[in-house]
N, C-alpha and C positions, 0 to 999 in steps of 0.2 A: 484842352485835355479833358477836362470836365463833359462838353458835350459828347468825345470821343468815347470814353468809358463806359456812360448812359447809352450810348448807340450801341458798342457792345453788348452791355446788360441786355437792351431789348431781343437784340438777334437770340440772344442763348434764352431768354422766354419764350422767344417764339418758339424754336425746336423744340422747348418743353412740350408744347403745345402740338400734337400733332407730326413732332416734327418739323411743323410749318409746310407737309406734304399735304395734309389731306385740309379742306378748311372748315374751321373751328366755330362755334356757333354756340352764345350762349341761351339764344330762342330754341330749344330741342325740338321740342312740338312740331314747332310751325317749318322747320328746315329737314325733318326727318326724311323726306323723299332725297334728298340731297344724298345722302351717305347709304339710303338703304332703298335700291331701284323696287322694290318687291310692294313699295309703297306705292307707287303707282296704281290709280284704279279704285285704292280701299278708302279716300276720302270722303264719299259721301256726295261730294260734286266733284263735276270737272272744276280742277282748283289751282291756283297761279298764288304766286308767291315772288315777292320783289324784296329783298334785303340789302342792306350793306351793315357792315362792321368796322370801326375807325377804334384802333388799338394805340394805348401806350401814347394819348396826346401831349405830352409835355415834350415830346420828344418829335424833332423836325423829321419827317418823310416817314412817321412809324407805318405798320404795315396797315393796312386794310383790305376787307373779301367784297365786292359788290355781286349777288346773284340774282338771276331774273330765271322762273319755273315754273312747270305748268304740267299737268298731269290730271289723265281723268280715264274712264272706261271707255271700250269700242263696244255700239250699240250689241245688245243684246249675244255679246260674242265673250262675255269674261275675259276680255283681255284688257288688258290696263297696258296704258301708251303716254308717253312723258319724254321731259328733257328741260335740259335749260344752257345756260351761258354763266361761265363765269370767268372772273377776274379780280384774282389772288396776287397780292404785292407786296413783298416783304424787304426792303432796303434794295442792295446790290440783286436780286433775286426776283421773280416776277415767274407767273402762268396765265396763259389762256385758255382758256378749254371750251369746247360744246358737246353736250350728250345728248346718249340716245338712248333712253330707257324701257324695254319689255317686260310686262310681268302679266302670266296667267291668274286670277282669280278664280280660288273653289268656295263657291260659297254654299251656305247650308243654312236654305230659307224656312219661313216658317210656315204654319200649314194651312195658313190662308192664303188666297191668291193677293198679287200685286203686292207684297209685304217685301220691303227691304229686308235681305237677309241678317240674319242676328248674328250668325258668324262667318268671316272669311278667315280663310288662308290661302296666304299667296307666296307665289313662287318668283323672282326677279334677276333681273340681269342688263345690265348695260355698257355700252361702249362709249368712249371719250377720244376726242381728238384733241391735245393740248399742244399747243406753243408753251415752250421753256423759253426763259429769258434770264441772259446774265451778265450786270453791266458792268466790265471789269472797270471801268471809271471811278468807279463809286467805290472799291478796293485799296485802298491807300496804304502800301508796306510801311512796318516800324520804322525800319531803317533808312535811308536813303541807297543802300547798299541793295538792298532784301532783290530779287528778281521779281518784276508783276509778271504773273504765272499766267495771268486773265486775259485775252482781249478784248478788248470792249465790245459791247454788243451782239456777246453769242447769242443766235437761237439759233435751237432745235425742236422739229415737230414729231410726236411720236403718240402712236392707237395705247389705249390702255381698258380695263374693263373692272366691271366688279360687277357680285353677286349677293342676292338677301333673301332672305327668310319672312315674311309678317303674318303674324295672325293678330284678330280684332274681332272683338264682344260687343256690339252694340256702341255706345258711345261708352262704356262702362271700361275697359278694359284692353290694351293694347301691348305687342312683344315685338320685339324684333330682333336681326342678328344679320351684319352683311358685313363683306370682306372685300372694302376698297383697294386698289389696285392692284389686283390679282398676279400681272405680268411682271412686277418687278423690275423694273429697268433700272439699265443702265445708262445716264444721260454725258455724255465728254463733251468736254469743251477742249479744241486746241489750243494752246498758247504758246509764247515763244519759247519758254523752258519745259515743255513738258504738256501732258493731257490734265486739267482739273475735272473731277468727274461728281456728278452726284449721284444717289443708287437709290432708288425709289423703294419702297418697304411696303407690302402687303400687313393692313391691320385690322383687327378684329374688334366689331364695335356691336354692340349691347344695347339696346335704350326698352324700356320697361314703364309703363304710366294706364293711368286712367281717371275715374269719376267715382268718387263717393257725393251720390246728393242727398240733400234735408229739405224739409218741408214741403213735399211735394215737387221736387227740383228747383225749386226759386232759388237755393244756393246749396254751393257744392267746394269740396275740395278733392284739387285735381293732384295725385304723385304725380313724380317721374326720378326717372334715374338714369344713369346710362353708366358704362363700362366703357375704354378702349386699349387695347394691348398693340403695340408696336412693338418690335424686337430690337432693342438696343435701348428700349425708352422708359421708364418705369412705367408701371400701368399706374390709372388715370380715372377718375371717375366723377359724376355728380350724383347730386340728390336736395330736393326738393318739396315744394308745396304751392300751388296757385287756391288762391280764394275768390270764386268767383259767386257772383250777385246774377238772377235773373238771366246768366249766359250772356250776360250783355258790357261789365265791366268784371277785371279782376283784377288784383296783386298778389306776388308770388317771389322767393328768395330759394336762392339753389345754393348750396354750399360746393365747391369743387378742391378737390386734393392736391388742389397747386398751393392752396392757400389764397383762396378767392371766395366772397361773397360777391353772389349777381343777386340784384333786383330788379324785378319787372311789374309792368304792370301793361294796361291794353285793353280796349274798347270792343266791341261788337256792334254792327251793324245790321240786323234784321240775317244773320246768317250770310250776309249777302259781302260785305266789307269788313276786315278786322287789321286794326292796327297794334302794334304788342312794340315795346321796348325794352329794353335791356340795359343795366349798367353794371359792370363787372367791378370790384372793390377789392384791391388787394390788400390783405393785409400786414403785408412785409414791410418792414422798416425803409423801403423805397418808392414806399406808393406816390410822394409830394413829387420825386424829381422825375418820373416816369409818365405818370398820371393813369388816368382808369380808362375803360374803354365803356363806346355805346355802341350798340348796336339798334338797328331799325327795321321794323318788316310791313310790308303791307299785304294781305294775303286777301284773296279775293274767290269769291262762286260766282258759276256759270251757270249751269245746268243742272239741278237737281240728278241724281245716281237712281231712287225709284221712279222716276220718269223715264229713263234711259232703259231699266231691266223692262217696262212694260211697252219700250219701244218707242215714248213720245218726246219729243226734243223740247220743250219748250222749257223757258228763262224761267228764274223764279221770278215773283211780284215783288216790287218793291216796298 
């Protein structure tokens, strides 16, 4: 009864979370192309990102996000081109999806030649193709009485899209604003008594950060923030601080309004390799029987972005 309760408890944090529609990420930074396609292009390299997130460990099969991303500009065309794979798992509940992310960049360079532009804005958009999953096994009625509405092993495949906004200052300064699953769906599942249905929710997400450096940039402190509004869901937000050393190591703590502290912290490698983690702390009088979550990212560069505007492809040095 005891583990039944806690499995309860978790599902209804998850939906705190997003809902548990859209997926949750306590790395903002390093995941922002994820939730805002308009990101695409504006990193500076062609840049890939590998994450997973393992939620609510005390608890058998809690949910977890694994993402694998990649995005970067089309030569000398201001177009920024991207996508990735994910798979989102939350008990009886489960998604696959693959995207396809376009976003125009305006950029407004400066007045020498061959100079990365100091400011963009860009414009984005992308399409999703997700597998829904619902395993009415995994559903167990109160009662011996109760009707299983579910049957086991629904899927459903269904397009979905969203749209962003970004503008970006140098490495100084960043905004954003994009509006995951724009079509709203309607997901049913038949069962023996009846249709179970889930209804997908258009949400509006915020993230805001940048760079104050000292000493000639040997170290700096980076905000961030973010916003998210769903409809039925209370709004949602973080806010933060990372302290980074020489751009090469940082730590950093986010406060979030579920009643969560995350700390991170994450390494740099020549620009080239960055590893960043996460551990999310609740601090509700349930944190021992539930446990905390980690998350892990490995984000990586290709290709220099001022090589690309002056048309020449080649790798950075190691």
């Amino acid at each position: 009864m005891k583990n039944q309760l806690l499995f309860v408890l978790m599902l209804m944090l998850s939906s705190a979370v997003y809902g548990q529609q859209i997926e949750d990420f306590s790395l903002l930074r390093e995941n922002a192309f994820i939730l805002n396609p308009a990101v695409a292009g504006t990193e500076g390299w062609i840049h890939g990102v590998a994450t997973f997130r393992k939620e609510f460990l005390q608890i058998n099969q809690s949910p977890y996000t694994a993402v694998l991303a990649m995005n970067g500009m089309v030569l000398s065309k201001n177009i920024g081109l991207g996508g990735y794979l994910v798979d989102d798992v939350t008990g009886p509940t489960a998604k696959t999806g693959a995207n396809l992310a376009f976003a125009y960049n305006l950029p407004i360079k400066k007045k020498y030649n061959n100079a990365d532009p100091d400011h963009i804005l860009s414009f984005g958009a992308s399409v999703t193709i997700v597998q829904y999953r619902l395993n009415g096994s995994e559903l167990q009625p109160t009662n011996p009485g109760d009707p299983q509405l579910i049957v086991a092993n629904g899927t459903k495949i269904f397009p979905d899209a969203s749209f962003g906004i970004y503008y970006k200052y140098k490495e100084d300064f960043f905004a954003g604003f994009s509006v995951p699953q724009i079509m709203g769906l309607n997901i049913n599942y038949q069962s023996k008594d009846g249709t179970a249905a889930i209804k997908t929710e258009q949400q509006l997400n915020f993230l805001v950060g940048g760079k104050i450096s000292f000493n000639r940039g040997k170290l700096s402190i980076d905000p961030v923030a973010d916003f998210r509004y769903q409809k039925g869901a209370p709004p949602q937000g973080d806010i933060g601080l990372r302290f980074t050393a020489k751009n090469m190591v940082w730590v950093g703590v986010n406060y979030r309004t579920l009643n969560q502290v995350v700390f991170e912290g994450g390494f740099n490698v020549k620009d080239v390799f960055k590893l960043s983690y996460a551990y999310d702390l609740n601090t509700t009088g349930y944190t021992q029987q539930v446990g905390g979550t980690h998350e892990v990212s490995l984000s990586f560069n290709i290709i220099k972005s001022s090589r690309i505007w002056r048309g020449v492809g080649a790798a950075p040095r190691f």
